[in-house]
N, C-alpha and C positions, 0 to 999 in steps of 0.2 A: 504493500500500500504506500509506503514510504519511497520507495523506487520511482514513481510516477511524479509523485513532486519533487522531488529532488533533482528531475531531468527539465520539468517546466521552471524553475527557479534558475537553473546552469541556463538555459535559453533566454529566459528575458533580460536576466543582469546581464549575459553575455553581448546579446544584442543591443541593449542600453548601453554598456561600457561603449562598445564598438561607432553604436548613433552618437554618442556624446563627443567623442571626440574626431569624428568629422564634422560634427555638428562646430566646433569650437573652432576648428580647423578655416571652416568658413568665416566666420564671426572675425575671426583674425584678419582675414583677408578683405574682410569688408571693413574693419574698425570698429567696429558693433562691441557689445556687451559682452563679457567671455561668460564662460563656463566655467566656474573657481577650479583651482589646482585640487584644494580640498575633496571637492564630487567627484571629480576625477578618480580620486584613489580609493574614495570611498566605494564608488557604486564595482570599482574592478576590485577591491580588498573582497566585496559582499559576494563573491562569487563570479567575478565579471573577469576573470583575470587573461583567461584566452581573447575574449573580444576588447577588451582596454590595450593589451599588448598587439593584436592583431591590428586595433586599428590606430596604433601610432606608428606603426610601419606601412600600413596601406594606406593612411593619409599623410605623410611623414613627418607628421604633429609632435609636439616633444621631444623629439631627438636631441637634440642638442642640450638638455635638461639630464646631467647625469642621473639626477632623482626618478627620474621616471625610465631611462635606458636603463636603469638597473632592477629599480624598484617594482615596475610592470612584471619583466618575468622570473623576478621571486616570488610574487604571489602567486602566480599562473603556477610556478615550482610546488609552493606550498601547498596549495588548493587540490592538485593532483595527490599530492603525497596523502593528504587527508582524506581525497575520494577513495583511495586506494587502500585506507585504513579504513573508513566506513563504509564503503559499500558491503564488504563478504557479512555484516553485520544485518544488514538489513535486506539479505536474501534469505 
């Protein structure tokens, strides 16, 4: 039962992390209002960490921000290592 949402949560953060920061990506480029560094980390810490990392390489958004070239896929690191410890739990 837990298997089921645990895959719809990995998808929306990941998708959110992903829209935000092309989202942001643009905003940049138009001079517009960002998207705080904060959310950023937050919504990819929340489980967003494939799509946050994915999408600061496929919109090439914070790169140059060591905090976030490193930071992005340590959690994407972490978040794995954790699926890997809880999933055999909740089958």
């Amino acid at each position: 039962m837990m298997v089921p949402v645990l895959i719809v949560v990995l998808i929306v953060m990941n998708g959110l992390a992903f829209s935000l920061m092309g989202i942001d990506k643009a905003k940049a480029k138009a001079g517009a209002w960002r998207i705080p560094e904060k959310t950023l980390f937050l919504v990819t810490a929340l489980f967003g960490g494939l799509g946050g990392t994915a999408g600061m390489f496929f919109f090439r958004h914070k790169t140059k921000h060591w905090y976030f070239r490193l930071g992005f896929p340590a959690l994407l690191i972490v978040q794995i290592a954790l699926l890997i410890l809880i999933l055999p739990k909740l089958l």
